[in-house]
C-alpha positions in Angstrom: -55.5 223.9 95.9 -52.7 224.6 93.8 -50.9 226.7 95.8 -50.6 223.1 98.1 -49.2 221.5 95.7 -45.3 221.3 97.3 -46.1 220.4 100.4 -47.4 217.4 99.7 -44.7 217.1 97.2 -41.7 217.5 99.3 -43.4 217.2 102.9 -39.6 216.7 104.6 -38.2 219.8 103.1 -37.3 222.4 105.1 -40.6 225.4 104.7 -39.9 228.3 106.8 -37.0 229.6 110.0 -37.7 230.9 112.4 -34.8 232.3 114.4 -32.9 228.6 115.8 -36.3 226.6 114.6 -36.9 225.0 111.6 -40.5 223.5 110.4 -40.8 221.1 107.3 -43.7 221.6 104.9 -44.8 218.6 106.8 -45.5 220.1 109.9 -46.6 223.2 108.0 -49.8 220.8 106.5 -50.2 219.7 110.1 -50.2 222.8 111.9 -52.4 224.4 109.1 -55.2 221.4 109.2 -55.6 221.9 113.1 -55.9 225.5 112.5 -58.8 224.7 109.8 -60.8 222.3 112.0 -60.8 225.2 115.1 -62.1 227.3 112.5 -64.8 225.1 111.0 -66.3 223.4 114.6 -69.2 221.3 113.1 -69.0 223.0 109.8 -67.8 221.2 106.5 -66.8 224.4 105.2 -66.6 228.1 106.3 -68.1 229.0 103.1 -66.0 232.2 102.8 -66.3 234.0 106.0 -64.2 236.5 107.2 -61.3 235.2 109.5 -59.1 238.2 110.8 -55.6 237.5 112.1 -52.8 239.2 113.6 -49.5 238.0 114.6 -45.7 238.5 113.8 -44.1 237.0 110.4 -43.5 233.2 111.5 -44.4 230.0 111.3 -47.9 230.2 113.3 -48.7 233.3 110.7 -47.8 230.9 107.5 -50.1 227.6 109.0 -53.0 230.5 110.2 -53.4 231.8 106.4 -53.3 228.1 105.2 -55.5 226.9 107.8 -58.2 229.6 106.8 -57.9 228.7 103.0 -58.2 225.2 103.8 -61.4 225.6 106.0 -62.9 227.4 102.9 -62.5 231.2 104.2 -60.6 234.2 103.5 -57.9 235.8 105.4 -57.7 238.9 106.5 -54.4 239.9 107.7 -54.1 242.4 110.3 -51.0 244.8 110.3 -49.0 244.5 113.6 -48.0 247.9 113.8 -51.5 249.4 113.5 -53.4 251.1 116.5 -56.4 249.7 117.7 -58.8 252.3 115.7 -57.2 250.7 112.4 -57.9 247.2 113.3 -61.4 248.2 114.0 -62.2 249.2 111.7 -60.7 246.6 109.0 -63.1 243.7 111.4 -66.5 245.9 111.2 -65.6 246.4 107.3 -65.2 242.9 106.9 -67.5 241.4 109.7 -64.7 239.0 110.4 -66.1 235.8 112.2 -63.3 235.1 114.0 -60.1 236.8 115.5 -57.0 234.6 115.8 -54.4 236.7 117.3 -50.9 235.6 119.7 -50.3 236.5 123.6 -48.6 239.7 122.1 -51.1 241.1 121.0 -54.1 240.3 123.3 -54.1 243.9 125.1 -54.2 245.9 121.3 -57.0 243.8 120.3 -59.0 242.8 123.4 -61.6 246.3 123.0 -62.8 243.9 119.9 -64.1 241.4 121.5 -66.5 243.9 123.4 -67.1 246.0 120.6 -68.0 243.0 117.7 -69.5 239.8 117.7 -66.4 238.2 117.0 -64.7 234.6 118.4 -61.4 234.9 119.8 -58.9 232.8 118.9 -55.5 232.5 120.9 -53.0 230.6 118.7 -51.3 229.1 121.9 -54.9 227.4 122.3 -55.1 225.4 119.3 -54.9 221.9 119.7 -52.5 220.0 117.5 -54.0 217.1 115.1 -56.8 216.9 112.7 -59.4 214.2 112.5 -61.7 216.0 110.2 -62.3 216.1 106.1 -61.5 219.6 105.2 -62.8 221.0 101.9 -61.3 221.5 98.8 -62.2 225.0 97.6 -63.1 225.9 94.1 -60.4 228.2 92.7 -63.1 230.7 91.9 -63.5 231.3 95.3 -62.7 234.5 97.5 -59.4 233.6 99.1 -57.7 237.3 100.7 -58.7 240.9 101.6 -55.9 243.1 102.1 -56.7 247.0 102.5 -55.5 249.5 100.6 -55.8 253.8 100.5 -57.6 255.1 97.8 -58.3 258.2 96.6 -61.7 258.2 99.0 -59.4 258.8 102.0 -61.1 255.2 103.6 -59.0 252.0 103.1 -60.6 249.9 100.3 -60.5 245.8 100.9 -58.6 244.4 98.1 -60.4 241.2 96.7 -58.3 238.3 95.9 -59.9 234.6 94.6 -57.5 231.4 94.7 -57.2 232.1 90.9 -56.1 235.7 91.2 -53.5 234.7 94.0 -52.1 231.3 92.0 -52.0 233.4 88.9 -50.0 236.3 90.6 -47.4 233.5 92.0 -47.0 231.8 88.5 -46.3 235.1 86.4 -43.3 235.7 89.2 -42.2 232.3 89.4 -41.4 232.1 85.4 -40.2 236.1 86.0 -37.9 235.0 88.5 -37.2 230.9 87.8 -38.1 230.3 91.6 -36.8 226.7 92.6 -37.0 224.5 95.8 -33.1 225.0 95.8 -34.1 229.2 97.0 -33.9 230.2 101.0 -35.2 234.1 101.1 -34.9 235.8 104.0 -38.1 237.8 104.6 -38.1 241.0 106.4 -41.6 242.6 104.8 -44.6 243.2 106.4 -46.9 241.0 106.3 -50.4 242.5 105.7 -49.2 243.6 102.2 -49.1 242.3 98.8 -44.8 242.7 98.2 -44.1 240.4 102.0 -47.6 237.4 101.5 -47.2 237.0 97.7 -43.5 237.6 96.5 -41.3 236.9 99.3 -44.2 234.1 101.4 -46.5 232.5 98.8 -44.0 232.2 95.7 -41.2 230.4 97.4 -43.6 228.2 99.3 -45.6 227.4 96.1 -42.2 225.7 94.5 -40.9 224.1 98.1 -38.3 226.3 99.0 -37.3 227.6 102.2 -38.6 231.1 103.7 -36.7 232.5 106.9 -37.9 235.3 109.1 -36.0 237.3 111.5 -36.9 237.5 115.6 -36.5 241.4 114.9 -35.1 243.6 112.4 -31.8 245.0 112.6 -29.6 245.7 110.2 -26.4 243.7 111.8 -28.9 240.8 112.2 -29.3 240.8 108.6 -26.1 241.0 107.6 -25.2 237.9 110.0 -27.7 235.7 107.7 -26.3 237.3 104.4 -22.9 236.1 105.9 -23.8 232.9 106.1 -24.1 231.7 102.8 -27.4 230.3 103.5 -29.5 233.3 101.8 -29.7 233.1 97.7 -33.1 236.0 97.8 -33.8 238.7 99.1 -36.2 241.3 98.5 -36.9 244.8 100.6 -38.3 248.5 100.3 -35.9 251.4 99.1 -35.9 252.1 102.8 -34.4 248.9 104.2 -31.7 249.2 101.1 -31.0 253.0 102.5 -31.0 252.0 106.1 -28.5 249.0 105.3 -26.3 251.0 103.1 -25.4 253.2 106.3 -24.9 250.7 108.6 -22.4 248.6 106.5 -20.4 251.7 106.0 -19.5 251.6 109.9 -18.6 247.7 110.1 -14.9 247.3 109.4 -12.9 247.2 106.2 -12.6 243.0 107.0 -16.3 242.7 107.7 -17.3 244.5 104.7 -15.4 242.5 102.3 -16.3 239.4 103.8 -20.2 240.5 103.3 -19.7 241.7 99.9 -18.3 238.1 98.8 -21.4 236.7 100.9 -23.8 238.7 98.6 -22.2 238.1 95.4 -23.4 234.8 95.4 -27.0 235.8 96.2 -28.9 234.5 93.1 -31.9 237.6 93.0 -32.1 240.8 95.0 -35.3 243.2 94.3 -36.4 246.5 95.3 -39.8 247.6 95.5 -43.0 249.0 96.9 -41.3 252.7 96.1 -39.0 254.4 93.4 -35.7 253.8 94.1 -33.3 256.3 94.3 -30.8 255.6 91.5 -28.1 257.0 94.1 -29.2 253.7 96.6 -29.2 251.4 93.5 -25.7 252.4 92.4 -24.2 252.2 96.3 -25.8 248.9 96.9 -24.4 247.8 93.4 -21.1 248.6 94.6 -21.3 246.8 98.3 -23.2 243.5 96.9 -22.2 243.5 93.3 -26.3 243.2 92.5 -28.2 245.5 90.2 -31.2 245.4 92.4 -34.0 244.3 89.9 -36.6 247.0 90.4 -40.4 246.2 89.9 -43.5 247.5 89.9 -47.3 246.1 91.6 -50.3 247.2 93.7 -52.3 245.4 95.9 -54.8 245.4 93.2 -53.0 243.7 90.5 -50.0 241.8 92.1 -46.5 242.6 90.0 -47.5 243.7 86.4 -44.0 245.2 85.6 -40.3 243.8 86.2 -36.8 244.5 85.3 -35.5 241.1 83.4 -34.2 238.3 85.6 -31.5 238.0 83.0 -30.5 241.1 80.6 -30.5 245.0 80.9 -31.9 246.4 84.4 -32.4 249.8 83.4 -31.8 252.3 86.6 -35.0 254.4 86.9 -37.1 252.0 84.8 -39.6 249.3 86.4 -38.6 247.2 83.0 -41.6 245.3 80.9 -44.8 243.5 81.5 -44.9 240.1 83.4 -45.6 236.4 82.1 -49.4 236.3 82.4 -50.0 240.1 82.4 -51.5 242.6 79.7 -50.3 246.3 80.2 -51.1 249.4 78.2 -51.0 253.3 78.4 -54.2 255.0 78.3 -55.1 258.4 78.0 -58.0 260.3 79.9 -60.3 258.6 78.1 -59.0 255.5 78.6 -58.2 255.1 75.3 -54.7 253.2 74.2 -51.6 255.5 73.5 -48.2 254.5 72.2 -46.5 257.9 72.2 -46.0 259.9 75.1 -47.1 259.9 78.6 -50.1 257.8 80.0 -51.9 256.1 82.5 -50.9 252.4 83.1 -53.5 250.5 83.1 -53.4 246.5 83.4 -55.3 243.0 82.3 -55.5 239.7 83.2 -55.9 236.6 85.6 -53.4 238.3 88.1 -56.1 241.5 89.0 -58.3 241.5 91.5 -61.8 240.4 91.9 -63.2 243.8 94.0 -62.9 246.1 96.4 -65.3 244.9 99.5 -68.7 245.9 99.7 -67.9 248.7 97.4 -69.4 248.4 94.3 -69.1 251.9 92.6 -65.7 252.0 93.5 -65.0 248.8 91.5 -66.6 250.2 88.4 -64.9 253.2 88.8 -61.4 251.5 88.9 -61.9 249.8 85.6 -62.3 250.8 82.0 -63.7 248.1 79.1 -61.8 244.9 81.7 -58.7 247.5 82.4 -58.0 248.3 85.8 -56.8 252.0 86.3 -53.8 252.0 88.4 -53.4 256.2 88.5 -49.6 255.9 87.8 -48.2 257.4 84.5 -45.1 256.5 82.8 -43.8 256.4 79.4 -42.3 253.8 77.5 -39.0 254.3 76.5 -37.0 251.6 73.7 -39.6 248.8 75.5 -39.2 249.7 79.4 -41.9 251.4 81.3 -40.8 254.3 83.7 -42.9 255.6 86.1 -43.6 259.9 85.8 -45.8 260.3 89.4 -49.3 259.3 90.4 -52.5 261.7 88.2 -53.3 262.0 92.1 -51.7 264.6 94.1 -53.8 262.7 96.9 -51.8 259.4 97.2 -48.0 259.4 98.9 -45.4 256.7 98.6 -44.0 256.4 102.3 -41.2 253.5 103.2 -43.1 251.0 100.7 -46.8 252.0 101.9 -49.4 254.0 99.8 -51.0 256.5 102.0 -53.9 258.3 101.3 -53.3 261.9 102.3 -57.2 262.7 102.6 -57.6 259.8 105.4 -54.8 261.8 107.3 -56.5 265.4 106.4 -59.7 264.0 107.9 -58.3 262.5 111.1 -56.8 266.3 111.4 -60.0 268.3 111.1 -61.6 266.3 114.4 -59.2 268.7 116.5 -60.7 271.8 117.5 -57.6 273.5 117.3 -56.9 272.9 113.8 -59.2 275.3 111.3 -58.3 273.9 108.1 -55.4 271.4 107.0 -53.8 269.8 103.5 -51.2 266.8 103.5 -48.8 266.4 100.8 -46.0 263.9 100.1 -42.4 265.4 100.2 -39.5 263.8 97.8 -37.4 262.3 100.5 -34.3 259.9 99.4 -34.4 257.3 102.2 -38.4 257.0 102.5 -39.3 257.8 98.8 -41.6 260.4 100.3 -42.4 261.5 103.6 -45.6 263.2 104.5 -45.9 266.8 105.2 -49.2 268.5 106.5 -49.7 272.1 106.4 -52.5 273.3 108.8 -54.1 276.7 109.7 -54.6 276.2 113.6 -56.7 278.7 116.2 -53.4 279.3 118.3 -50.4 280.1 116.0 -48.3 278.2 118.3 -49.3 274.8 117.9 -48.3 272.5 120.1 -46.5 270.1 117.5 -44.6 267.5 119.4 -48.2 267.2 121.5 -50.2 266.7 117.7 -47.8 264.0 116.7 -48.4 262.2 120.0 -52.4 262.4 119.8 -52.1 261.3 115.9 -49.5 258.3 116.5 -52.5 257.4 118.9 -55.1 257.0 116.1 -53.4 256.1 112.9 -50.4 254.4 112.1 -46.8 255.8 112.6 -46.0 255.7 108.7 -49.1 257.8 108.5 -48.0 260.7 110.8 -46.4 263.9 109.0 -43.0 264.2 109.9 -42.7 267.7 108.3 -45.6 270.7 109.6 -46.3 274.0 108.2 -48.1 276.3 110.3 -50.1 278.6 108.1 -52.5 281.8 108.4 -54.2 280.3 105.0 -53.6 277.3 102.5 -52.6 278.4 99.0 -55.5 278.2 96.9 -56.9 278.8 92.9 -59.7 281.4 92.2 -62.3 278.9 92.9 -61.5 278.3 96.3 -59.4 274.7 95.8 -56.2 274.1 98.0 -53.8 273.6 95.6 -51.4 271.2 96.7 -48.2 271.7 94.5 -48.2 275.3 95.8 -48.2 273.8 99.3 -45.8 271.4 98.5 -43.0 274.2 97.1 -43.7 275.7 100.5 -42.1 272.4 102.1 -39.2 272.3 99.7 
């Protein structure tokens, strides 16, 4: 596959870091064909079976995803941060054949292997060396499922083939001039489209160098930006926020020996949520960067990007990508070119189908577009983004959360009568989530509902804002009306 390609082109050059250790994309192609011929046994080729996988951003999660695609399958990234109901439900969706999962997590994900015929696979077991033909899959063939909210309230398995997932990494790559000269330090998560494609599959499709970090922290990051190591870099409007207030309590000496370190960065990108204009313009000031704002979805890849070289207009997500069609459509889905619309996108880089869900692939496209449900305007040729035509979908921290999944997780309380979420302008996280609910005892317990909801859904998923209500606000016909309930919040 093509996506190979620089691994067997530059097999000595340094691939990923992690923490002190370094791995060449030779012993990436090593560790990745062991991997494969665990997966396969006595097959020649898994054929494209489900093969789920959770562990941290390292090198074992990089040789996992290529060992899968080498043995013919598709990945299914697990997210790390997910409770066990999550996960769960992402393997029965899938009917993953296999689990391959580090010591780390073995408690979180042991009920599985009671619960699902599945084969588990601890990394530290896999034996090193390969004495087996792997297969060479077509391009055609499924290659990724990453799960996305929709409007349905249940996560959706995003489709990817080889194709869609070489084309994604070629439109960014002539965006962004990647070289094997780049060393990005990625700090994304890794079950989502922004961490595997731009800041993983990109740089390791041209033979540069991708480092991750043992944790997160913000001095920890600036260490490497100090360095002079890092050239890329690439983070949510929430990391930019949360570093922003942390390099405004190192010292005066510190922060001018960082801001020379970061001036000779070569590309720094926000993305995943709108970015406050206030974050972009104090980051300008402590880097020297214009952070080049962008704008994607698991379905499509990126499909919109601020210029590499030229204008970066603040508040704008900039112009369609190499390889990418874009267009406005009205509720008809016919093209407009004045005023307001919905975006809707085209090409090679968009994604095959959601999983097992027919209907709700048809519904998503219109005559070959796909609907993304964000409207924007084009102004003197850059797109800028107006808000979703859902009121149902929130923009937390760089996640889309569906706010019926969290209304329906609600309503199994007893306690809790009725319930609406809603997604509150917040500068540092974009949004956060605010659920107004109409509960038997007026004094709900709400520290005790935040504890039983962190233990069934994921902690960006959990309101951090409650109204407790005698009624939700509603139209004549009986319909919660969600910008009422939102004013209440504000």
């Amino acid at each position: 596959m093509r996506l190979f390609q620089a691994a067997l082109e530059f097999p000595q050059r340094q691939a990923v870091v992690e923490g002190q250790q370094a791995y060449t994309y030779q012993q990436l192609w090593d560790a990745s064909g062991a991997i494969a011929q665990t997966l396969l046994q006595d097959r020649q080729d898994l054929h494209e079976a489900r093969i789920a996988f959770i562990l941290d951003p390292s090198f074992h999660y990089v040789a996992v995803q290529w060992g899968i695609w080498r043995a013919g399958g598709i990945a299914v990234p697990l997210c790390v941060k997910h409770p066990y109901p999550s996960i769960q439900y992402v393997l029965e969706d899938t009917a993953a054949e296999a689990l391959v999962f580090s010591a780390s997590y073995s408690d979180l994900i042991s009920p599985a292997f009671q619960d699902f015929p599945i084969r588990p696979i601890p990394i530290e077991t896999i034996p090193t060396g390969i004495s087996v033909q792997l297969p060479v899959p077509q391009e055609n063939r499924r290659a990724m499922i990453l799960y996305t909210s929709g409007t349905t309230g249940k996560p959706k398995g995003v489709v990817t083939t080889h194709q869609t997932i070489w084309s994604q990494v070629q439109s960014l790559i002539s965006a962004w001039e990647w070289t094997n000269n780049d060393h990005i330090l990625n700090v994304l998560p890794l079950h989502h489209v922004h961490g595997i494609i731009n800041a993983l599959t990109c740089p390791l499709a041209v033979g540069a160098t991708v480092e991750f970090l043992p944790k997160f922290h913000e001095m920890a990051l600036f260490d490497r930006f100090a360095s002079g190591q890092i050239n890329i870099f690439m983070a949510v409007p929430t990391i930019y926020f949360k570093l922003i207030a942390a390099f405004k309590e190192i010292n005066p000496n510190q922060q001018i020996k960082l801001s020379q370190a970061m001036q000779s960065f070569r590309l720094m990108v926000s993305g995943s949520a709108a970015l406050p204009i206030s974050t972009l313009e104090q980051w300008r000031e402590i880097s020297g960067h214009t952070l080049l704002e962008r704008y994607g979805m698991t379905e499509i890849g990126m499909a919109v990007s601020n210029p590499l070289h030229g204008e970066r207009r603040p508040g704008c997500i900039g112009i369609p990508l190499p390889l990418v069609e874009v267009r406005l459509a009205d509720d008809q889905d016919n093209p407009i070119f004045d005023g307001p619309g919905e975006i809707q996108v085209k090409g090679d880089t968009v994604f095959q189908e959601y999983w097992n869900k027919t209907k709700a692939t048809e519904e998503s496209f219109a005559k070959g577009w796909f609907k993304t449900g964000d409207v924007a305007v084009i102004e003197n040729g850059y797109y800028r983004i107006l808000g979703r035509n859902s009121v149902d979908i929130i923009k937390t921290g760089g996640y889309k959360v569906s706010a019926l999944e969290i209304e329906e997780v609600l309503r199994q309380r007893a306690d809790i009568l009725d319930c609406a979420v809603v997604g509150i302008p917040d500068d540092e996280w974009g949004e956060v989530i605010g659920a107004g609910v109409v509960a038997a005892n007026p004094n709900l317990d709400l520290d005790e509902l935040t504890s039983w909801l962190k233990q069934r859904v994921p902690n960006y998923k959990v309101p951090r804002k409650y109204l407790v209500l005698t009624d939700l606000p509603r139209n004549v016909m009986g319909k919660v009306t969600k910008p009422d309930l939102l004013n209440l919040f504000l």
